[in-house]
Backbone bond lengths (Angstrom), bond angles and torsions (degrees), N, CA, C in turn:
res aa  C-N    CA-C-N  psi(-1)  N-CA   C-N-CA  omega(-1)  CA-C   N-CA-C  phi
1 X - - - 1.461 - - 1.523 109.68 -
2 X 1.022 116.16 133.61 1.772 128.73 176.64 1.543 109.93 -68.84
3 X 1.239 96.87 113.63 2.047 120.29 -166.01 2.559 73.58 -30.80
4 X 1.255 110.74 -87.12 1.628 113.98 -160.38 1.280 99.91 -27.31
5 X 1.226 131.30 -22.83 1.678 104.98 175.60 1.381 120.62 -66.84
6 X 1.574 118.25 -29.06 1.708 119.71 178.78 1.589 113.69 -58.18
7 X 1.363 114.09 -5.99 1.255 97.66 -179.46 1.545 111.35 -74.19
8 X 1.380 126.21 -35.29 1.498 134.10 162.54 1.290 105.08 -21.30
9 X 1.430 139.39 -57.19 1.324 136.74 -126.75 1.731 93.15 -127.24
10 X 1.146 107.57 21.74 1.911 100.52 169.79 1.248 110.65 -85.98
11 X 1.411 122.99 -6.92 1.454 127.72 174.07 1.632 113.46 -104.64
12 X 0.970 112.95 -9.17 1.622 118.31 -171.61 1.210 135.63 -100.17
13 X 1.341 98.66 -0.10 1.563 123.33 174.39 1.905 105.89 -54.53
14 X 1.157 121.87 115.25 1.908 127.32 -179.30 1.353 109.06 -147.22
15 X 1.508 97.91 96.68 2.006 88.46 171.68 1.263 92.90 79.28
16 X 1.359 146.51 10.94 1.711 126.20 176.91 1.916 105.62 90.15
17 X 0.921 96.03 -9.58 1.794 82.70 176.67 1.526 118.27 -69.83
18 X 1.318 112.36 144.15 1.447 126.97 162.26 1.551 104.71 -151.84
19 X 1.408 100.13 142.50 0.837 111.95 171.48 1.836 130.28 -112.65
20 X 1.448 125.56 167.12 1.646 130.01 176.68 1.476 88.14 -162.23
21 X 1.512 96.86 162.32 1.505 117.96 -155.35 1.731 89.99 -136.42
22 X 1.813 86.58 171.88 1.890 121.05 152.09 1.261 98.79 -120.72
23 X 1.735 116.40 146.31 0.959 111.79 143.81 1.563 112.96 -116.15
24 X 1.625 96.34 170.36 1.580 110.79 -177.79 1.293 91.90 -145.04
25 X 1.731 115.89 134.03 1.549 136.36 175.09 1.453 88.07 -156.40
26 X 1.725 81.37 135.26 1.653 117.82 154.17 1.222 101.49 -99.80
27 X 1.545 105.07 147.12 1.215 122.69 163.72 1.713 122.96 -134.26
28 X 1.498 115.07 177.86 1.149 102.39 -168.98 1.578 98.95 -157.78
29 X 1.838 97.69 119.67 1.159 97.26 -166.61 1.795 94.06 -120.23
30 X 1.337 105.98 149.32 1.726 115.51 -168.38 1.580 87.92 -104.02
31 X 1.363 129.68 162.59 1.734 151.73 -170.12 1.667 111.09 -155.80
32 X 1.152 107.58 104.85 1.310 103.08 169.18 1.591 115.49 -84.80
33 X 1.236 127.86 153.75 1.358 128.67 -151.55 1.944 88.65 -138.78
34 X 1.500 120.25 117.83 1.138 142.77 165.22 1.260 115.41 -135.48
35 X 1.562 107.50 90.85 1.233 118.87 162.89 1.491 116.39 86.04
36 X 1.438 123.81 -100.90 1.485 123.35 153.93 1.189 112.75 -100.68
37 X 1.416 124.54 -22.84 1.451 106.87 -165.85 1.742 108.01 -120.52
38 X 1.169 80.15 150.96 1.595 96.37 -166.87 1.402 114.71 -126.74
39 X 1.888 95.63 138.38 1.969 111.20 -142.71 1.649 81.22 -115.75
40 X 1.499 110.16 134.19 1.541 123.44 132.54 1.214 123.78 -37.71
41 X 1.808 111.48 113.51 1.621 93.81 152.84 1.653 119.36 -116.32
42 X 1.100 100.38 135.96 1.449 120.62 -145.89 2.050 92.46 -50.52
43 X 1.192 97.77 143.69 2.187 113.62 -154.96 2.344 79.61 -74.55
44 X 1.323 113.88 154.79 1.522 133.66 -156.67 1.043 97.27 -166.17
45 X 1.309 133.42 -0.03 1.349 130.30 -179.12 1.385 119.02 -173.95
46 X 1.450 124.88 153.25 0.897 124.48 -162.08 1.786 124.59 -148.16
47 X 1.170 128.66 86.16 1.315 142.60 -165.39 1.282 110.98 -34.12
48 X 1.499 154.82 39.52 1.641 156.97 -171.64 1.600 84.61 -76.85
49 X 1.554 107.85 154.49 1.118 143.39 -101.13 1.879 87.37 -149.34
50 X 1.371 114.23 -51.28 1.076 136.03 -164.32 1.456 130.94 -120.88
51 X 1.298 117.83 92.36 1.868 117.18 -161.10 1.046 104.13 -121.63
52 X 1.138 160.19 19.33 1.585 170.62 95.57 1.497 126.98 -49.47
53 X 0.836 108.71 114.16 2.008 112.41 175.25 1.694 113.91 -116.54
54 X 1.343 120.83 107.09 0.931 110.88 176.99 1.802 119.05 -98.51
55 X 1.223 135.46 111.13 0.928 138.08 -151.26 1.752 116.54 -117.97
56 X 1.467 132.06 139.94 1.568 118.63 138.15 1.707 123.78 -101.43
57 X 1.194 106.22 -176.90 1.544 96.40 -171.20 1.856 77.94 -132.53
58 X 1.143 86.49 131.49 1.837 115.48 169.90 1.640 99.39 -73.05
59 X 1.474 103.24 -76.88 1.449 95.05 -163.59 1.313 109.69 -47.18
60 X 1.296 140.42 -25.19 1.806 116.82 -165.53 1.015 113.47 -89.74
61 X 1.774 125.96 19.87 1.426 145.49 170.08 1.900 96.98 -55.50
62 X 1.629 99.97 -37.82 1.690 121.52 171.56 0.755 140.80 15.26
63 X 1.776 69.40 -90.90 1.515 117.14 -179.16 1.848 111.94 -118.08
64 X 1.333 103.88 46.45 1.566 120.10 173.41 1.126 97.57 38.30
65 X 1.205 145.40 34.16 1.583 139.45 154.61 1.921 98.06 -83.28
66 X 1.073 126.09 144.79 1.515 139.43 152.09 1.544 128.28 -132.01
67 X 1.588 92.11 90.79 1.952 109.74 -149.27 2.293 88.72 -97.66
68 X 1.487 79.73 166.24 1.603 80.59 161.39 1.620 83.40 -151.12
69 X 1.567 98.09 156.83 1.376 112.06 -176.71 1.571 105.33 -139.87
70 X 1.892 100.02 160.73 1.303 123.30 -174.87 1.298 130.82 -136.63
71 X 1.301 116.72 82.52 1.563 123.41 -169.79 1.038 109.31 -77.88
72 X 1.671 136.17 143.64 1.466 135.12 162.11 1.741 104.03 -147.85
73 X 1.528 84.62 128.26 1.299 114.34 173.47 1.855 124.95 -51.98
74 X 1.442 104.01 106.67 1.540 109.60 165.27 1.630 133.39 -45.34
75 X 1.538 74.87 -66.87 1.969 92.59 176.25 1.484 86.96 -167.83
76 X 1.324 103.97 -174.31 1.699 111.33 -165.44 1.214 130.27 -68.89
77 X 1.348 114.58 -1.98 1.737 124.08 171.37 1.319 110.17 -123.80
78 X 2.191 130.97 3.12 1.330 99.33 -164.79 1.793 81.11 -147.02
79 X 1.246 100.08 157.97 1.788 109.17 -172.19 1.458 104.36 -137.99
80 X 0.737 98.11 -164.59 1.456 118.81 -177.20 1.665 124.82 -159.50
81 X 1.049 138.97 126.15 1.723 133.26 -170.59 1.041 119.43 -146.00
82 X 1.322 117.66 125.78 1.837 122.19 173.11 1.809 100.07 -122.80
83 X 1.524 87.22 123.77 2.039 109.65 156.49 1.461 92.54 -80.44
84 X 1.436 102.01 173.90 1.382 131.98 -178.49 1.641 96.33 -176.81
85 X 1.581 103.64 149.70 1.481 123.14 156.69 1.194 99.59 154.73
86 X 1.773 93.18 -175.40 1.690 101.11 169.81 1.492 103.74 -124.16
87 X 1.566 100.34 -170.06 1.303 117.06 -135.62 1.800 91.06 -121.82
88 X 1.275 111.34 170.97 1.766 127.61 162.00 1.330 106.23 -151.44
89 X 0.700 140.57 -115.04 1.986 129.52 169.76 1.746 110.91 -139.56
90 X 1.548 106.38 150.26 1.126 124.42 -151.36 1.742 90.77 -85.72
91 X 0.691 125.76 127.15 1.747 125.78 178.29 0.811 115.17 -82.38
92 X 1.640 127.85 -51.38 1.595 134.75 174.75 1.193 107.09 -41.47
93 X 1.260 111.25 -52.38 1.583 112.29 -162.52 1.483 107.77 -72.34
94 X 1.471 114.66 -30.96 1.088 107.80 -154.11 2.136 104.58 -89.78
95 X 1.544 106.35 -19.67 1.384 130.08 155.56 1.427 119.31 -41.71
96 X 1.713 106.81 -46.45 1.403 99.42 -173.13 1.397 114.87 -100.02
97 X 1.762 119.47 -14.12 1.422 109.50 162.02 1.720 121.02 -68.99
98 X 1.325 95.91 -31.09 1.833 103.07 169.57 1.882 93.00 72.90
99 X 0.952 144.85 45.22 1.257 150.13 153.65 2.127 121.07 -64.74
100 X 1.358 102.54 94.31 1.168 94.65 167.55 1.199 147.01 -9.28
101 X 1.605 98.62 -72.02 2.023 116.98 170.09 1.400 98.52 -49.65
102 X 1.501 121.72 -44.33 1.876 102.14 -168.68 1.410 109.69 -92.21
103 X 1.544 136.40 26.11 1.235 124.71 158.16 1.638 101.43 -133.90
104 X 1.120 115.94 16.38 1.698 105.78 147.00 1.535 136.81 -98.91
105 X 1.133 81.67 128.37 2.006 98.66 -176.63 1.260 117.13 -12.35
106 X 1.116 110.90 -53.70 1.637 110.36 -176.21 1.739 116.44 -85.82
107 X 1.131 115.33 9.44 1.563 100.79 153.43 1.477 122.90 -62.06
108 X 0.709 106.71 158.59 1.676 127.37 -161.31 1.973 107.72 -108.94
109 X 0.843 129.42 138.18 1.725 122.96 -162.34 1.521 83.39 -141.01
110 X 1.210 108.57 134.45 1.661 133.60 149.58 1.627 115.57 -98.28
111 X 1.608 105.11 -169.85 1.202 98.49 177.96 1.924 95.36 -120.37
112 X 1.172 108.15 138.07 1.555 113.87 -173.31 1.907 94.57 -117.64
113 X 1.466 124.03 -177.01 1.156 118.88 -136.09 2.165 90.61 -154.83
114 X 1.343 91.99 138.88 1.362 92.33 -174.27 2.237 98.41 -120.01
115 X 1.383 79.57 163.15 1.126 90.75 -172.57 1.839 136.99 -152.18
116 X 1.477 107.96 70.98 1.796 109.33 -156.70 1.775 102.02 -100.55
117 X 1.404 96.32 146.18 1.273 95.06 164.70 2.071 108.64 -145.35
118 X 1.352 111.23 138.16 1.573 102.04 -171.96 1.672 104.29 -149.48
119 X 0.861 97.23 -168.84 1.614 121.31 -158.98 1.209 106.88 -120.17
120 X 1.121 125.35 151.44 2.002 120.18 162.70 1.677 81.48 -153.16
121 X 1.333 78.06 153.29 1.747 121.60 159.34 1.155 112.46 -124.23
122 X 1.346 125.70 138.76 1.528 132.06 179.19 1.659 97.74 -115.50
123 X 1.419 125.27 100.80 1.701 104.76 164.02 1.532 121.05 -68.59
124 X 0.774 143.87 12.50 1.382 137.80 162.57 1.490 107.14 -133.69
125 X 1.361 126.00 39.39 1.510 122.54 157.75 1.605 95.27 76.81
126 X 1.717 112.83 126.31 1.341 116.11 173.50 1.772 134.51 -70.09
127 X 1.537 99.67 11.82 1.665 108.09 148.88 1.914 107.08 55.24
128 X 1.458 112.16 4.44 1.086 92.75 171.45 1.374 96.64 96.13
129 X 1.317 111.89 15.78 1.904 93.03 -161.29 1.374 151.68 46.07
130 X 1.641 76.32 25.41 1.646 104.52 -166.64 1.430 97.77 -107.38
131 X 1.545 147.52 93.90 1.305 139.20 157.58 1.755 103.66 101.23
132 X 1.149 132.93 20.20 1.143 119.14 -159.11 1.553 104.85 -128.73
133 X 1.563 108.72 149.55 1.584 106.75 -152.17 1.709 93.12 -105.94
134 X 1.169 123.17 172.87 1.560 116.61 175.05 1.862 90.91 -139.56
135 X 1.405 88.97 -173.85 1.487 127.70 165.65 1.203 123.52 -146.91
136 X 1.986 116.83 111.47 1.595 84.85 -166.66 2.123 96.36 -153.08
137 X 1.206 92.44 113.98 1.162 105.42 160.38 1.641 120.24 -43.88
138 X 1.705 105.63 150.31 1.444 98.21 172.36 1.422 113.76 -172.05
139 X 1.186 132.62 -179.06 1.421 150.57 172.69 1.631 130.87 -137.52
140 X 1.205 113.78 121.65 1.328 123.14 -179.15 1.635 122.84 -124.78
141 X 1.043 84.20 160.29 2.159 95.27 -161.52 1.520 98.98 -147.57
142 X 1.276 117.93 101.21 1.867 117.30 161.19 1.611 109.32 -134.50
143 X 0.895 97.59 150.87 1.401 105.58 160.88 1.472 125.37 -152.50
144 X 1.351 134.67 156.88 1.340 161.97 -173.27 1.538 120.45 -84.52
145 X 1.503 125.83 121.95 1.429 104.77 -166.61 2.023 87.37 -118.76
146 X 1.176 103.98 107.28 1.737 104.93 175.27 1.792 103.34 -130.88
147 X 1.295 86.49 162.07 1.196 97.57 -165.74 2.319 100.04 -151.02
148 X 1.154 90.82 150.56 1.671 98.04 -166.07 1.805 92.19 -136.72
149 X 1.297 127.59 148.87 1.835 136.13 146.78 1.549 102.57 -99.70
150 X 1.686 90.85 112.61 1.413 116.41 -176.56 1.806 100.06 -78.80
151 X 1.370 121.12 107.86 1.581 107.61 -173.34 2.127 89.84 -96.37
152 X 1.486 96.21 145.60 1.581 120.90 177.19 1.317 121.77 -156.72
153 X 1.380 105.20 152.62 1.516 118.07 -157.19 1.875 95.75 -82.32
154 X 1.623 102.04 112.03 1.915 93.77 179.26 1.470 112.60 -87.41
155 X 1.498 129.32 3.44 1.085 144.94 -171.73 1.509 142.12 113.88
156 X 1.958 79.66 -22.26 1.848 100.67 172.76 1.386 95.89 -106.26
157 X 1.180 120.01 -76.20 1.484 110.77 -167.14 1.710 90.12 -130.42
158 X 1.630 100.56 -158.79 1.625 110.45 -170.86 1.473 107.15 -104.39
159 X 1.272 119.34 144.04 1.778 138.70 -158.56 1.591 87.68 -128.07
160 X 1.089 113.52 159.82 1.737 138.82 150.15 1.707 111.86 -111.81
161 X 1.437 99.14 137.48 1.349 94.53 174.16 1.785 90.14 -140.20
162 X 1.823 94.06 140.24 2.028 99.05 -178.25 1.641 102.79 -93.15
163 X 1.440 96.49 134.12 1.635 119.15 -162.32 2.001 90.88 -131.18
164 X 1.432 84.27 124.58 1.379 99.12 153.69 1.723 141.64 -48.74
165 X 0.856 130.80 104.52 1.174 118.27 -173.30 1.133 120.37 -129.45
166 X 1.440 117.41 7.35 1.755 114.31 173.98 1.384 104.37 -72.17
167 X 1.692 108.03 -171.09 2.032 124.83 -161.41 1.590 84.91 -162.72
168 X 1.339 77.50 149.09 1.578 90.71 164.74 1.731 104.25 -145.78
169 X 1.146 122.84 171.61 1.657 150.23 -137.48 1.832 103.13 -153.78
170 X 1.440 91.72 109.31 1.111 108.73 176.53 1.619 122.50 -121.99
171 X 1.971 125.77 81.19 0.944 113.01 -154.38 1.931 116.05 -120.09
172 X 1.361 101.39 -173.67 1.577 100.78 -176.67 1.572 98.80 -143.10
173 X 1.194 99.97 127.74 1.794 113.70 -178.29 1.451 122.29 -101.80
174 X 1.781 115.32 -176.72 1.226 111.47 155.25 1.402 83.80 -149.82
175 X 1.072 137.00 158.23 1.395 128.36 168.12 2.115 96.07 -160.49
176 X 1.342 89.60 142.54 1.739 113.15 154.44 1.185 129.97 -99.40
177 X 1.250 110.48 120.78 1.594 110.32 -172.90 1.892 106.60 -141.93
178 X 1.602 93.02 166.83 1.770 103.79 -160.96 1.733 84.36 -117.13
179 X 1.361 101.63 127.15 1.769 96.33 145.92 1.543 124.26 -102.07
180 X 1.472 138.64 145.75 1.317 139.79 171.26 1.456 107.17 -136.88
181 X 1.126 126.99 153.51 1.836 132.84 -173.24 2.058 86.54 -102.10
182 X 1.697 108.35 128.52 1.540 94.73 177.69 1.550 117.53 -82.97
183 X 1.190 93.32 173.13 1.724 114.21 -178.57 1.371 123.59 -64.80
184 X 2.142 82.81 -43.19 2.042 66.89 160.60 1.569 128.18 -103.19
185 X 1.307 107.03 -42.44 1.902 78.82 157.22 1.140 152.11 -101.74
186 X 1.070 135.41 124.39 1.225 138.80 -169.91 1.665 109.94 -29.84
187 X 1.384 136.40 133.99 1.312 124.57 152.80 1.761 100.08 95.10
188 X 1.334 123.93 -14.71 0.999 125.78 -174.48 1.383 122.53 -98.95
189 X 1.662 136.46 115.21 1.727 117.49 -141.13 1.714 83.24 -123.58
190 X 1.350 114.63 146.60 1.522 127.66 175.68 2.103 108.77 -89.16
191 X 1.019 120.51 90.50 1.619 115.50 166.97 1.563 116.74 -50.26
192 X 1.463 134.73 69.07 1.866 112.95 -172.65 1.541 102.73 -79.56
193 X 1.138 122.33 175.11 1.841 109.31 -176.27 1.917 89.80 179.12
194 X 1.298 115.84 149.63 1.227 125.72 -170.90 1.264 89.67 -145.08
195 X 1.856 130.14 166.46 1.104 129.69 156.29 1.572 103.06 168.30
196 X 1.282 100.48 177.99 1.314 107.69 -178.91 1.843 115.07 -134.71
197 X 1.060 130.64 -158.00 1.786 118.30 -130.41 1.262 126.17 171.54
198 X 1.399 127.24 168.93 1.474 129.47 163.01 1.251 98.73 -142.09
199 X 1.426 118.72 140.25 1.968 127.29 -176.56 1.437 91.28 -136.80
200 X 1.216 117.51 129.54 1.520 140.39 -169.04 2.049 88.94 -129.70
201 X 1.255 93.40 103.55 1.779 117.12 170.64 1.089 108.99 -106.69
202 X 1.661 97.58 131.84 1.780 125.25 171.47 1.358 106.90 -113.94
203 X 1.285 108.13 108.73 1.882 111.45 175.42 1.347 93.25 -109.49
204 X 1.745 103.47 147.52 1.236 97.04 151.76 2.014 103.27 -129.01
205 X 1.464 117.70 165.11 1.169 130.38 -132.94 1.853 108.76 -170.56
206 X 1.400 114.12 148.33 1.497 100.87 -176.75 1.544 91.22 -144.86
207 X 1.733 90.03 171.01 1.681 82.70 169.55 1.872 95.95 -167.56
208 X 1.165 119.18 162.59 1.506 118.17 -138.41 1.759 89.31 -99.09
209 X 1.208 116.61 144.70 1.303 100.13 -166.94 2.344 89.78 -138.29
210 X 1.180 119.75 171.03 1.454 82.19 179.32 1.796 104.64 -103.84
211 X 1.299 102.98 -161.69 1.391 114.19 -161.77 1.377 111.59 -76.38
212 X 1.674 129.22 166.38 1.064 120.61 150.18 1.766 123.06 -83.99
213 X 1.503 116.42 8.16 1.246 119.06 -158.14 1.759 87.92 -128.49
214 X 1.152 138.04 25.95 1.288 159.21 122.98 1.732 90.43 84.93
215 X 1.874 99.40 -143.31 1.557 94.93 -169.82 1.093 125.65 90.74
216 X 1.097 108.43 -31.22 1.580 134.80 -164.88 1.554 121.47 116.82
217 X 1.296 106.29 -33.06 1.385 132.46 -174.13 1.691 115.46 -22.14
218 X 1.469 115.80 133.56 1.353 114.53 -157.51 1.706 109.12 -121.06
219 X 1.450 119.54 162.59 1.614 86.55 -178.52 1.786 74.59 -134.41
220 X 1.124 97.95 -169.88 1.727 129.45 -173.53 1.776 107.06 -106.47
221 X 1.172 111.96 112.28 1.944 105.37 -166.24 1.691 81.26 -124.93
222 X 1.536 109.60 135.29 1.219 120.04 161.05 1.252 121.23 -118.81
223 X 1.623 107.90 143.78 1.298 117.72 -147.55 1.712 83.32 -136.88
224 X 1.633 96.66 127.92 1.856 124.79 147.38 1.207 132.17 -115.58
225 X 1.450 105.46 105.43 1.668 113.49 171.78 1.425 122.33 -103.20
226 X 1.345 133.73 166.54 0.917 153.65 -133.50 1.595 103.03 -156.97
227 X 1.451 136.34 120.40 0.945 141.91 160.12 1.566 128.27 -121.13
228 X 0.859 147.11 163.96 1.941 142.14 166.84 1.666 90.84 -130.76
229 X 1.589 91.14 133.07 1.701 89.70 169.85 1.961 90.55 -166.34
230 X 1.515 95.52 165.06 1.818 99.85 -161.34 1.458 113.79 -85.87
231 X 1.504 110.86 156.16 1.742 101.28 -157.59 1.627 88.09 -117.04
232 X 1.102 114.25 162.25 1.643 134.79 147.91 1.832 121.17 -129.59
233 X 1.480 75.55 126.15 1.897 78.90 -177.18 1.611 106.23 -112.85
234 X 1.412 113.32 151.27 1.448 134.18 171.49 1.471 106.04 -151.21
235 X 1.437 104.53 127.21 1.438 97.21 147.25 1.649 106.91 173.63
236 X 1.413 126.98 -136.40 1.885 117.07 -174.90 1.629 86.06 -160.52
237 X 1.463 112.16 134.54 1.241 120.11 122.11 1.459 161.73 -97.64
238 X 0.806 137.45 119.13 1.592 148.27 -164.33 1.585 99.71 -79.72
239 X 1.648 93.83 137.78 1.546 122.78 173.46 1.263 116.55 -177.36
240 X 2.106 97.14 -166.56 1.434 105.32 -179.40 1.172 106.06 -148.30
241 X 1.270 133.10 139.38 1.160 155.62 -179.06 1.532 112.45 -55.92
242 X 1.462 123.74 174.86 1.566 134.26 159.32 1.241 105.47 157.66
């Protein structure tokens, strides 16, 4: 393997895996025949073996997403791919806002629902998914279904009221990525991919504000914001071809 290919795989490291491949391509070359001598016509196509990739993605274990995905091959430089799954809550994210309601016990977690769809280009023909690098635009949609009981003073004594509090992530990519089939199992191809992004987040969130009917008396105000801020992606998916 050529030392520049390891740069693919500085993000793909999971549990100790790495992967290296074989490849195998047919090809198919046409000859026109005039007389005695016989002309090349330059190869336009290419007989691969393999136009389906069925894949999961490790890293978005992450971000509590658990997607499975389905790439299928156009023609030899262009694809097409849809993720699918659902969701439990993103931790990272929810680590670096540091929000009370989402690290107390008694929030309540649903299951929320993810949603990618992208593009690849292969410049040197997708090889079977054997060794071949892409470029591939994309779009993503998940969200989080949580829920918290906001307790507040109603003037006599203390009430709970259940307040929404999940977010969801609505983003647009570009990412580079390497495919290789691994070493140790046969049939089994590593996705690594790096890139960068824009993620536009919708939280929603409350906070106790007091009454108009005084006393002290407090009510429950819910609040949805909206932010845009820049993404970086790393990570590998695992699959199998057919």
């Amino acid at each position: 393997m050529k030392p520049q290919r390891f740069v693919f795989f500085l993000f793909v490291f999971f549990a100790g895996i790495q992967t290296a491949c074989w490849a195998q391509r047919d090809s198919i070359r046409v000859r026109v025949f005039s007389g005695t001598q016989q002309l090349p016509v330059p190869e336009v196509n290419r007989n691969y073996d393999a136009k389906n990739f069925i894949r999961f993605n490790m890293y978005l274990i992450l971000r509590g997403a658990f997607t499975v995905g389905y790439e299928r091959i156009l023609s030899n430089k262009h694809s097409v791919a849809i993720d699918a799954g659902l969701t439990y809550r993103d931790f990272l994210y929810e680590s670096f806002i540091g929000e009370d309601f989402l690290t107390d016990s008694d929030t309540k977690v649903g299951i929320g629902n993810y949603f990618e769809i992208s593009y690849k280009f292969y410049p040197k023909d997708y090889g079977d998914f054997d060794e071949a690098i892409y470029i591939s635009p994309g779009f993503i949609k998940r969200s989080y279904d949580l829920s918290t009981d906001a307790e507040y003073y109603n003037g006599n004594d203390y009430s709970t009221e259940n307040v929404d509090v999940g977010y969801g992530m609505t983003e647009a990519y570009l990412r580079f990525g390497y495919l290789r089939e691994s070493w140790i199992f046969d049939n089994v191809f590593m996705d690594a991919y790096f890139g960068i992004g824009y993620r536009e987040i919708t939280a929603n969130s409350y906070e106790l504000m007091d009454s108009p009917l005084g006393g002290g008396a407090e009510q429950v105000v819910r609040n949805r914001e909206t932010e845009g801020v820049p993404a970086l992606y790393a990570g590998a998916k695992i699959g199998f071809t057919f």
